[in-house]
N, C-alpha and C positions, 0 to 999 in steps of 0.2 A: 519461396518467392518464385522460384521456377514453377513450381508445378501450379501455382495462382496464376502464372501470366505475366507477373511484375517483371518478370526475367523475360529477354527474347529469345525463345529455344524453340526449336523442333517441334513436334508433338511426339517423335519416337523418343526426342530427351525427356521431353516432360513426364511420358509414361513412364520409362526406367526411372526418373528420379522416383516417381510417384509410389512406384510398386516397391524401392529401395528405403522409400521416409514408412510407409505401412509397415516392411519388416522389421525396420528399427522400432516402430511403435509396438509391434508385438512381441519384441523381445525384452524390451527394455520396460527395469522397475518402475510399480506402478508410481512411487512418490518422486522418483525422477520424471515422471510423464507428468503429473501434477506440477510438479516446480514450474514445470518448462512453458506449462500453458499458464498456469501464474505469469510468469514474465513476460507470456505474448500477451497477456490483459494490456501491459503497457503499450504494446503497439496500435493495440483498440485505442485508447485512451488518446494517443497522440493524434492518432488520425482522426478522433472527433473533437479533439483539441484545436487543432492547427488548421484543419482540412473545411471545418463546417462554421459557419455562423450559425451559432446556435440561440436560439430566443425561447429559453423554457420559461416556465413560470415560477417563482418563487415556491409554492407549493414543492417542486419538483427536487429541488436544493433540501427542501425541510426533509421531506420523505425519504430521499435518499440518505441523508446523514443520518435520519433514524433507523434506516432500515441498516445502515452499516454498523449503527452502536448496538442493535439489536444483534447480528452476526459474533461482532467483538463479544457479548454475554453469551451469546449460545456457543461456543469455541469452546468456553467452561463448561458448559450443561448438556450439550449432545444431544437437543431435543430434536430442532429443526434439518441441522443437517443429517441426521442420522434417518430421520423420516425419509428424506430426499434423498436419502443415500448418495450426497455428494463429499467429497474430503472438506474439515473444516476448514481448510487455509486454502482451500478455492472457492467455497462459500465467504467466506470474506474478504477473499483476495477480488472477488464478480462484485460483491457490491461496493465494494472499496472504489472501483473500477466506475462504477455509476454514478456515486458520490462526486469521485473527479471529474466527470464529465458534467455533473449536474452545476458545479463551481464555473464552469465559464459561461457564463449566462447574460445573456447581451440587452436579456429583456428587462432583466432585476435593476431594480432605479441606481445611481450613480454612490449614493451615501449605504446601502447595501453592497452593494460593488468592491466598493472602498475597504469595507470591515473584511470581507469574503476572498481579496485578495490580500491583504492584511494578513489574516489568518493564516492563508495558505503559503505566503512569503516562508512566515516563520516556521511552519511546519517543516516545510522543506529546509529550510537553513538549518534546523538541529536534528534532522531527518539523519543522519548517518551516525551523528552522536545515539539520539535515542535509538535504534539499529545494535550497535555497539554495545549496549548497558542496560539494556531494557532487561535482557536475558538473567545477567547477573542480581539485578536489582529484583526482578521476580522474587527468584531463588533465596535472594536471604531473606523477602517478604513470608516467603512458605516457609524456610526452616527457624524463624522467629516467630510467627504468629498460627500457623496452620501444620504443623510437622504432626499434630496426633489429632487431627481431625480436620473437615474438608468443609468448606463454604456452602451451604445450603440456600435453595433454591426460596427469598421471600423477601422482603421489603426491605428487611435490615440488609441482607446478605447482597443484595441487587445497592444498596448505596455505600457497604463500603466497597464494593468493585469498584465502583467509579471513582472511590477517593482514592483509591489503590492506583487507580488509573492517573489519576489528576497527579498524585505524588512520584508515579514516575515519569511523567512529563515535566514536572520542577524539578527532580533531582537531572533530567538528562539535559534540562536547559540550563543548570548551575553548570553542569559540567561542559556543557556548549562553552558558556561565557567565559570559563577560565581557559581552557584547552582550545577551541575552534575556532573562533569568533573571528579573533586576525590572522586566520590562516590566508585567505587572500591578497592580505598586507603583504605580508609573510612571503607571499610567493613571488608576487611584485619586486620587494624588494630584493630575492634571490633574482630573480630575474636580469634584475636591473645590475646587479654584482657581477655575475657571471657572464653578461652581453660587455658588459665595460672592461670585463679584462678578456 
């Protein structure tokens, strides 16, 4: 933030911070250096979230979420990002990124609006559940179905990915609604326990 300007500093601070975040970029693992720019996507994200009236087009919402479920396939397949030679979980972590920004769309009619926010309510509501259990649920998907051979690149292989997908976004929404769901309740009413005595 300093060395962008967000910060009020110097220009002698801003160079020493500057020449200080370079050495740590060069020292520092490359998948730590990926994480980290993953996570600043979010700050992309917000600022054209919050910051922009944004009026895309519908088109812009479709392509983007296809070009995200395209990333989510190629993560397995090593086509696209490997050509690109980018890491796969910032190639999907970047359109991911596009996808979200393409969802606030101020042009798309009100009953698209509606579903689009909808959607993304719920994502986000079982968003740390499915986080939590996505990993595990993989895993006994591959050492149940795939442990002596590997998913091939074709029409069958491309639809059950996605039922694969679909089924762990119901098993991590079961798990939402039993475990999650009145954590808010939850805290309220700790809240309201611990303020009263």
């Amino acid at each position: 933030m300093i060395v962008m300007g967000r910060v009020n500093a110097s220009f002698k601070r801003r160079l020493i911070i500057g020449l200080l975040l370079l050495f740590i970029v060069y020292f520092i693992a490359q998948s730590l250096l990926v994480g980290f720019v993953i996570w600043l996507l979010g700050v992309i994200v917000h600022v054209a979230y919050y910051k922009q009236q944004s009026t895309y087009s519908l088109w812009f919402v479709v392509v983007s979420f296809g070009l995200f479920m395209v990333s989510l396939v190629d993560s397995k397949m090593s086509i696209i990002h490997t050509t690109l030679n980018i890491p796969s979980d910032l190639f999907v972590g970047i359109l991911f990124s596009l996808f979200l920004i393409s969802i606030n769309n101020k042009s798309v009619s009100s009953r698209y609006r509606k579903y689009i926010a909808g959607f993304s309510k719920w994502l986000s509501e079982i968003s740390y559940t499915l986080y939590l259990f996505h990993f595990p649920i993989v895993m006994l998907i591959y050492a149940i179905f795939y442990s002596k051979r590997q998913l091939t690149l074709n029409s069958y292989g491309v639809i059950q990915y996605f039922l694969w997908m679909i089924t762990i976004f119901s098993v991590s929404y079961a798990l939402w609604w039993v475990f999650e769901r009145n954590t808010s309740k939850v805290r309220q009413f700790f809240k309201a326990r611990i303020i009263k005595n």
